[in-house]
C-alpha positions as CSV (number, residue, x, y, z in Angstrom):
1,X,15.7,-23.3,8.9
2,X,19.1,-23.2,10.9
3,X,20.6,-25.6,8.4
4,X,19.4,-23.5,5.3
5,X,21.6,-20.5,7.1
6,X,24.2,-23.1,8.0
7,X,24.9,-23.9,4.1
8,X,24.3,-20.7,2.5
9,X,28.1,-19.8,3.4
10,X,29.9,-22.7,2.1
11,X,27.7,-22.8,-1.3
12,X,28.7,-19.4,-1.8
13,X,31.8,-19.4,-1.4
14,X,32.1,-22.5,-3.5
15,X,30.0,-20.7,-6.3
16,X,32.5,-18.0,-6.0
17,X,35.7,-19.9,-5.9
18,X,34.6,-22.4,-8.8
19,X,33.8,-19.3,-11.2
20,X,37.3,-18.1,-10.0
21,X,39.1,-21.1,-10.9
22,X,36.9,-20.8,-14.4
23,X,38.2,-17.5,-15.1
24,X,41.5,-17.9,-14.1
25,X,41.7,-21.1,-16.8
26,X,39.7,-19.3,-19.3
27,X,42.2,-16.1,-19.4
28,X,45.4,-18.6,-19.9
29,X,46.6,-18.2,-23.5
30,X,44.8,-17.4,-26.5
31,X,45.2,-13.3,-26.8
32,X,45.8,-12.3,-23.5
33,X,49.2,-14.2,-23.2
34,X,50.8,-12.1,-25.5
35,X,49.9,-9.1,-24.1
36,X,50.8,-10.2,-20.3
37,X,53.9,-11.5,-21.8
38,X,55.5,-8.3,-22.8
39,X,54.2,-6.7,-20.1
40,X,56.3,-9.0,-18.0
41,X,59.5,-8.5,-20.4
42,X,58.9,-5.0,-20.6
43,X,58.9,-4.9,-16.2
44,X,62.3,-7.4,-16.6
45,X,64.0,-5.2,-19.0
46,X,63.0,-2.0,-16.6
47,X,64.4,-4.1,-13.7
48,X,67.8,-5.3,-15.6
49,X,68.5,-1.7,-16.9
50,X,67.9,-0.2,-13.7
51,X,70.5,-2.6,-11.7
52,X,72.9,-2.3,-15.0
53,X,72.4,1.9,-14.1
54,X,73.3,1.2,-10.5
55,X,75.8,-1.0,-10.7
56,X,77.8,1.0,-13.5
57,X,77.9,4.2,-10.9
């Protein structure tokens, strides 16, 4: 029984890393990109206007 206790750890982990990977690939493109892509302009344009402000003082 020592070696069933011995492999529970890695399978898990490898379980848990494999559906990672899965969802990780499955949420690339399709609907979501547009959506984290102007999120991600949106948090630029924040970050340029904000270093525009302090620089122009």
């Amino acid at each position: 029984m020592d070696y069933v206790s011995a492999l529970v750890p890695p399978v898990v982990m490898a379980v848990f890393f494999t559906t990672l990977i899965v969802t990780i690939v499955k949420s690339q493109g399709g609907p979501n990109k547009a959506k984290e892509d102007a999120f991600v302009d949106a948090a630029i344009a924040r970050a340029e206007a904000a270093r525009q402000t302090v620089k122009g003082d």
